[in-house]
N, C-alpha and C positions, 0 to 999 in steps of 0.2 A: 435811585429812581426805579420804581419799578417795571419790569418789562410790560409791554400789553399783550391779552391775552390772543392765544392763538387760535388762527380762525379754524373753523371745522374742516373750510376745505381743505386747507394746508395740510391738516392731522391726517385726512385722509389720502393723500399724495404720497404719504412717506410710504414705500412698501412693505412688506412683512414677509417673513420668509415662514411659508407651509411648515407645520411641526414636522409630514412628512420628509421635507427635505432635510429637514436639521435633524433629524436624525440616524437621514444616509449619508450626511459631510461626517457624522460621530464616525462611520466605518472606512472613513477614509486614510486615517491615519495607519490605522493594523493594517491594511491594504498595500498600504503604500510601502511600509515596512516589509511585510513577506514578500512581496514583490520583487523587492529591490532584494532580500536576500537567494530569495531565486532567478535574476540577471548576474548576482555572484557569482552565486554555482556553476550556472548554465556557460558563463566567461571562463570559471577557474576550468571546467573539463578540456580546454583548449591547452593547459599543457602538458607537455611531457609525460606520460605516463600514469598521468589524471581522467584520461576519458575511458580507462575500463571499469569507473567508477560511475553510478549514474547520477544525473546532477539529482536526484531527489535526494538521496546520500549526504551528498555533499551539502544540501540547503538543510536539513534537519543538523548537520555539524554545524556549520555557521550559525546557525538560528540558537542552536547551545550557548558557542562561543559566544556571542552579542547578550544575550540573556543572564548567562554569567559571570560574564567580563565588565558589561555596561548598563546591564539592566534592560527592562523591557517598559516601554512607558504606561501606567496607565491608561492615557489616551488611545493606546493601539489595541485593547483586549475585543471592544463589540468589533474591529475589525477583524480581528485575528479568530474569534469563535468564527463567524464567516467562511472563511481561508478554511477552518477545517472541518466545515460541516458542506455547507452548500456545493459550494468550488469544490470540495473532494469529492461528493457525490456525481456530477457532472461529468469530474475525468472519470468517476469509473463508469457510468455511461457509455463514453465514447469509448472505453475500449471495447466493447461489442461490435465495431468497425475493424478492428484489428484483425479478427476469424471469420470464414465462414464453414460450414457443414462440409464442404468440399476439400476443404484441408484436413477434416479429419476423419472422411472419406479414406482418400491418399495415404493417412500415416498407416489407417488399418486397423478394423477394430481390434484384435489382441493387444496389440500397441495402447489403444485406447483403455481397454481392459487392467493393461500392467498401471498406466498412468492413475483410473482411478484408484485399484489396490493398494496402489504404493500412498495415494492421499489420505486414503481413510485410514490404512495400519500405522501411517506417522502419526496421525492427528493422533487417535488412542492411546496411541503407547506414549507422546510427549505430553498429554493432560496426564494420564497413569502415573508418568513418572514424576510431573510438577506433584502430585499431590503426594509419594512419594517420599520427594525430597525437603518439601515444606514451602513450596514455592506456590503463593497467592493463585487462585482459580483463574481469577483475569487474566493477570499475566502469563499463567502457562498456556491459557487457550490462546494469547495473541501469536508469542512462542511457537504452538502448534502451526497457527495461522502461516504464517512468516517462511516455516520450513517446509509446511506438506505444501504450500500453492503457489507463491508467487513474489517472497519477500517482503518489502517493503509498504505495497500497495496492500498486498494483502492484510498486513497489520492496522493499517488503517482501516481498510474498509469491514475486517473483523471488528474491530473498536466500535460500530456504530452499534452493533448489536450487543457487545460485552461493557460496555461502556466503562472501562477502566480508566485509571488515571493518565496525565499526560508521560506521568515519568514513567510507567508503566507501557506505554505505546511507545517512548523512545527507548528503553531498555530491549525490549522487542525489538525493534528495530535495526538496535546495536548489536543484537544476538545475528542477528539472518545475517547484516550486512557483513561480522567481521566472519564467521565460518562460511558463509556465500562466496566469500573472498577467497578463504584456501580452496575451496574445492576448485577455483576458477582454475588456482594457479597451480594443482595437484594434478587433476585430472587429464589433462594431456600428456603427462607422464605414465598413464595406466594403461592406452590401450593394445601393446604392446606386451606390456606383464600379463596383462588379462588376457590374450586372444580375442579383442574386440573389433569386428570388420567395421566399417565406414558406418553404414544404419544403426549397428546397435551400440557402439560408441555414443552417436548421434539423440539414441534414444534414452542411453544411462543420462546422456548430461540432461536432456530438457525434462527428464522427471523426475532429478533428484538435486539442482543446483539450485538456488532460489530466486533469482533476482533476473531476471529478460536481459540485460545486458552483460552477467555474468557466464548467462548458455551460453549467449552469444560468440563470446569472447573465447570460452572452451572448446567450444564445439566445433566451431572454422578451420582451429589450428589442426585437425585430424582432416580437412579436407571440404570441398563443398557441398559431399552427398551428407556426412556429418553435420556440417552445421545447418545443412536445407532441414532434414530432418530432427537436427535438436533445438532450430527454431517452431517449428508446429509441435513437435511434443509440448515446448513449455508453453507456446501457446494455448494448446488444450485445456492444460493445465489452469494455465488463467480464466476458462468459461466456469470452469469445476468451483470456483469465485461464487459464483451466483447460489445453488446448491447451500452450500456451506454457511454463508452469512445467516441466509432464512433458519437452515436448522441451528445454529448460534443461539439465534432472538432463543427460539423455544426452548432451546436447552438452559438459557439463564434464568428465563423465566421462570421453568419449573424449577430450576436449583434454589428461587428465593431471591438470587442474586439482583434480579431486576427492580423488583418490587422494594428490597430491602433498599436497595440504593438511591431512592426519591427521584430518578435523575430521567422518568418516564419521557417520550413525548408530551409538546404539550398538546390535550386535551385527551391523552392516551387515558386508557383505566389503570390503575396500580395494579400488578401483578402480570399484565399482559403483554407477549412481547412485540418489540419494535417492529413495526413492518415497515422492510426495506423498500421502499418504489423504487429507487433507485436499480435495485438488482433486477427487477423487472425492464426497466430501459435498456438494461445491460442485453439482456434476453431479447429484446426486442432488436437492435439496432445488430448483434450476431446473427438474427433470421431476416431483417431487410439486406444484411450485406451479402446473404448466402443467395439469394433471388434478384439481386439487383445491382449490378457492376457499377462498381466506383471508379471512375478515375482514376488514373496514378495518381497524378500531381493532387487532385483534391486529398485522395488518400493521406497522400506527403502532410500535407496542411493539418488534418484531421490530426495524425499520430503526433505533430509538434505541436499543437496544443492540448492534448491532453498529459505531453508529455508535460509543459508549461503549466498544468494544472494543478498537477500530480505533487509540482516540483514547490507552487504556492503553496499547498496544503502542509506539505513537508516541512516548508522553512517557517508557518505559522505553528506547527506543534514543537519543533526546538525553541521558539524562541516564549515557548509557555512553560518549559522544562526547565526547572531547577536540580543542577546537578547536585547538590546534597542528600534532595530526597531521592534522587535515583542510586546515589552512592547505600545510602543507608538500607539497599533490598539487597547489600551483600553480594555474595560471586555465587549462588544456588543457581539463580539465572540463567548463570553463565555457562553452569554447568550442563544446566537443562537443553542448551543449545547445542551446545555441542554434542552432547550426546545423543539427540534429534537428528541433528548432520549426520553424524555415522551410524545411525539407525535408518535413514531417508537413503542413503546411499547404496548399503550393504541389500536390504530388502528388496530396493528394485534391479542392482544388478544380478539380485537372485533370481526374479521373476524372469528376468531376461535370458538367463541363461538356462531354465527352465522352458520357458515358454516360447522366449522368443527368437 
């Protein structure tokens, strides 16, 4: 028996869901995913001799392991490009909340002087030597990135203007993090052999270690004028962020790089480089915070979520990383890093002993 037909109004009752919306439930699932592998992280830093590690570290490991162990779904990529474009841009943002002018007031410009010296003669001398050793343009600038600034973040937020591969941003990555690691755990053994007072101990580690929780961790053990001040060195450090991204874009640009690699903004012209807005917010919110007193506890709030942000973006770039293609760029990399570390190290304890 055939059904009767249905009336108009009925048809019209049923509801419809906005294309807009169906297409921000698509980004739900990558979300959900990096997410959850950055409540991992963020949990695993609570054991044992796990939190000199930062959970951003740790969420690009896991985000490998789940990627390569279990795969990474389909359904989670328009999320996960998200994760590492939007959401990273954001936390680097907010860390222009983390400094103001008055901190680097206090540390002194020569201090400031050695900090930027020792960024720009890393940066040169680790593209010089990627190219060199035979080591891909991209990757040696993220390389660069990772050791003259600020590690991990800085790999990323270099990536938006070099626009390299994923395996190429976690090989980077993997570079800062495992020699970021021995300087942590070398360096409090030096200042003693060195002749290094409390400041300039303070001052070697914030502008030659890479990773904000690794000064951290070096720089205390010599004491609290040590790690007062090898906390705002590396912070310095991290403004010097902003600078460096914009000259990126340009430098890819004119190498050809940008343009050859299709991978423009969109609506951008081929051949021109990225302009970061982003690094500008950055810029912005370090000169609201120099002129306008935060709160602590909002402060508190501000730095865990961009820590939280940092930590999303992280665990959405391991979990796009397939370790065969990053096995197959060989150990030059590796080399390249390391030898970065004890070029980043030796240079500014020079400067220091010299000038400061």
């Amino acid at each position: 028996m055939p059904m009767p037909p249905v009336p108009d109004a009925a048809r019209c009752s049923t509801p419809s869901v906005p294309p807009k919306i169906l297409s921000h439930r698509r980004l739900w699932p990558g979300l959900a995913l990096a997410g959850g592998v950055a409540v991992a992280a963020m949990a695993l830093r609570r054991l044992p001799g796990v939190a000199v590690l930062s959970p951003m570290i740790l969420a690009i490991v896991i985000g490998v392991a789940v990627r390569n162990l279990v795969g990474t779904p389909a359904s989670a990529r328009p999320g996960l490009g998200v994760a590492m474009r939007p959401v990273l841009r954001v936390a680097i943002v907010l860390l222009g909340l983390q400094l103001t002018v008055a901190d680097i007031v206090e540390l002194g410009w020569s201090s400031v002087a050695i900090l930027a010296a020792t960024l720009a003669a890393t940066f040169l001398f680790t593209v010089w030597l990627g190219r060199r050793l035979g080591v891909e343009p991209g990757l040696a600038r993220l390389v660069a990135a990772g050791t003259s600034i600020c590690g991990a973040s800085a790999v990323v937020a270099a990536n938006t203007a070099t626009r390299a591969s994923d395996e190429d941003v976690a090989y980077a990555v993997a570079c800062v993090t495992l020699f970021g690691s021995l300087a942590m755990v070398i360096y409090p053994m030096l200042p003693n052999v060195l002749h290094l007072g409390p400041r300039a101990y303070g001052l070697w580690a914030g502008a030659s270690i890479h990773e904000i929780a690794q000064v951290l961790a070096a720089s205390f053990q010599a004491g609290g004028e040590a790690g007062h001040v090898g906390t705002i060195a590396k912070l310095s450090r991290v403004t010097m962020l902003a600078p460096v991204v914009l000259l990126l874009g340009v430098w890819t640009a004119r190498a050809g790089g940008w343009a050859a690699s299709g991978r423009a903004e969109q609506g951008g012209a081929a051949g021109r480089p990225p302009v970061p807005w982003f690094v500008f917010g950055f810029l912005a919110l370090c000169g609201l915070n120099s002129v306008i007193a935060v709160d602590p506890e909002v402060r508190g709030w501000i730095v865990l979520a961009t820590t939280v942000l940092l930590t999303v973006a992280l665990a959405a770039m391991g979990l796009e990383t397939d370790i065969r293609r990053l096995a197959a760029k060989g150990l030059r990399p590796l080399l390249l890093g390391a030898a970065a570390t004890v070029f980043i190290a030796a240079f500014s304890l020079g400067l220091i002993e010299i000038f400061g």
